[in-house]
C-alpha positions as YAML, in Angstrom:
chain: A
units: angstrom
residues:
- id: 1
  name: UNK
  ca: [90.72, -29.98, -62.98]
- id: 2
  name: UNK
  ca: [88.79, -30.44, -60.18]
- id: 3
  name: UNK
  ca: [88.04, -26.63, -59.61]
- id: 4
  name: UNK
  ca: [86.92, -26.61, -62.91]
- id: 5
  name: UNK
  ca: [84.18, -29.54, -62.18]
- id: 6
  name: UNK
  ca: [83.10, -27.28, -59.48]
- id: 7
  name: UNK
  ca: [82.75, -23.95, -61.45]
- id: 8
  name: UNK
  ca: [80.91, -26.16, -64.05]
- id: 9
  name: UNK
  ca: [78.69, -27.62, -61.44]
- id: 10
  name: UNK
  ca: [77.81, -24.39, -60.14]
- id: 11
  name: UNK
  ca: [77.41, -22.00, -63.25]
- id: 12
  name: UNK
  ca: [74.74, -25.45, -64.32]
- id: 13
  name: UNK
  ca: [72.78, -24.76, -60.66]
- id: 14
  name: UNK
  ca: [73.18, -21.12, -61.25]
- id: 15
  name: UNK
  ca: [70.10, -22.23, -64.46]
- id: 16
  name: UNK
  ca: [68.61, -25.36, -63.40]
- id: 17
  name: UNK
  ca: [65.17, -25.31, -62.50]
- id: 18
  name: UNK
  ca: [62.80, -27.47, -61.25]
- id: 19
  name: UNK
  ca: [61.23, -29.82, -63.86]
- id: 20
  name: UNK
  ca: [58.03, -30.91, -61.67]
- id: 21
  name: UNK
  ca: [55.84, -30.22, -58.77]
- id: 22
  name: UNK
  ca: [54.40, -27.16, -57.29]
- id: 23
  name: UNK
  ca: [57.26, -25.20, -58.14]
- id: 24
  name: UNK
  ca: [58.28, -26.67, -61.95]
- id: 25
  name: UNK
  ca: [60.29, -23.96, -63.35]
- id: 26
  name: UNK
  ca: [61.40, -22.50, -60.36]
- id: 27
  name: UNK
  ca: [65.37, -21.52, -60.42]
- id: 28
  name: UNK
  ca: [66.48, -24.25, -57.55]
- id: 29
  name: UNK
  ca: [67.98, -21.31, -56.04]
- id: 30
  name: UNK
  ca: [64.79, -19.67, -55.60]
- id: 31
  name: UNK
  ca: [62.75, -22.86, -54.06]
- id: 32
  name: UNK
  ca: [61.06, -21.84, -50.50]
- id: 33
  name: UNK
  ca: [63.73, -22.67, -47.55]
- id: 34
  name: UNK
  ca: [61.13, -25.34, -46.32]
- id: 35
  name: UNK
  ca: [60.71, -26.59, -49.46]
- id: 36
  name: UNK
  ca: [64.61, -27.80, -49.76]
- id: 37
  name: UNK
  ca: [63.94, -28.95, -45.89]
- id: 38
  name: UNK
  ca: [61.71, -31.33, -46.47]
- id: 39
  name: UNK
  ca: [63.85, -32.74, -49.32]
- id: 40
  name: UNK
  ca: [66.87, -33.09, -47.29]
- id: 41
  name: UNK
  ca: [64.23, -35.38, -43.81]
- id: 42
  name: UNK
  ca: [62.56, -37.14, -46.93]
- id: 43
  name: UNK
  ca: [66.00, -38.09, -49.37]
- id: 44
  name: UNK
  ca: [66.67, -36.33, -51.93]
- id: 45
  name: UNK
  ca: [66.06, -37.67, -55.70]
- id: 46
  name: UNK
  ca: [68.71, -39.86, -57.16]
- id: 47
  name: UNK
  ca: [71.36, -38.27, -60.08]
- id: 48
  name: UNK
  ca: [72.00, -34.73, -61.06]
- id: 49
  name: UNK
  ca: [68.81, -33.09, -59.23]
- id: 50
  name: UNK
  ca: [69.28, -34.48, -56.10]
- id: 51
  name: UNK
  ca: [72.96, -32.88, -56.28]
- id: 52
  name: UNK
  ca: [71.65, -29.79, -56.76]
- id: 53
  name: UNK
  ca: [69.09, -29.72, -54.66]
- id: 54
  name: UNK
  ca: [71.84, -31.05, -52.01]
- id: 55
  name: UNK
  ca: [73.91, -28.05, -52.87]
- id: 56
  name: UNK
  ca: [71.14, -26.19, -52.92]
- id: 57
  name: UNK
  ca: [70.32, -27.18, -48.96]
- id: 58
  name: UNK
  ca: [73.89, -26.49, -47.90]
- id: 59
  name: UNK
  ca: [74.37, -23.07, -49.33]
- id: 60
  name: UNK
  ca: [70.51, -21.62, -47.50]
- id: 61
  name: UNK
  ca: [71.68, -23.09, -44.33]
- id: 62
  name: UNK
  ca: [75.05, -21.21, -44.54]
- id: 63
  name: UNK
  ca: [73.17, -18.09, -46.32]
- id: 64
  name: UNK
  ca: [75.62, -18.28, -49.80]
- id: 65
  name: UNK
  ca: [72.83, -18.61, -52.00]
- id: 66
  name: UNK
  ca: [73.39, -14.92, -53.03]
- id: 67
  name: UNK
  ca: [76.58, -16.63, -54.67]
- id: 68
  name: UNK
  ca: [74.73, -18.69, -57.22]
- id: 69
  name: UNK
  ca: [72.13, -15.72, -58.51]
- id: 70
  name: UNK
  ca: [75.45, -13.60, -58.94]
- id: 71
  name: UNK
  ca: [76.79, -16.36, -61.18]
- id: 72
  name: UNK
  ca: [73.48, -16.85, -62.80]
- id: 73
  name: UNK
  ca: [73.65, -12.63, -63.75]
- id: 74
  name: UNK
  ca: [76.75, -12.98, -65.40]
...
């Protein structure tokens, strides 16, 4: 079940987009490097969005975001 959570949790980041700021409606994918930076030295938001903007920081430092646009073009 577990690998399930995760496909859910990705194919989710795959389409969520920012809901505020400079970059409010940006795919979360698609936020500026720095941008994701800065949210991981500040703290990132409590619930949902701060996962994926978590997830988000770990997959551009390892260079897999490529993975979550090819789920989002499915």
């Amino acid at each position: 079940m577990e690998v399930q959570l995760q496909k859910d949790f990705l194919i989710k980041l795959s389409h969520a987009k920012m809901p505020f700021g400079k970059y409010k409606d940006r795919y979360l994918i698609d936020l500026p490097e720095y941008y994701i930076v800065w949210y991981h030295t500040k703290g990132f938001p409590k619930g949902t969005l701060g996962q994926q903007l978590q997830t988000v920081y770990e997959l551009k430092v390892n260079g897999l975001e490529y993975l979550v646009r090819n789920i989002r073009e499915l």
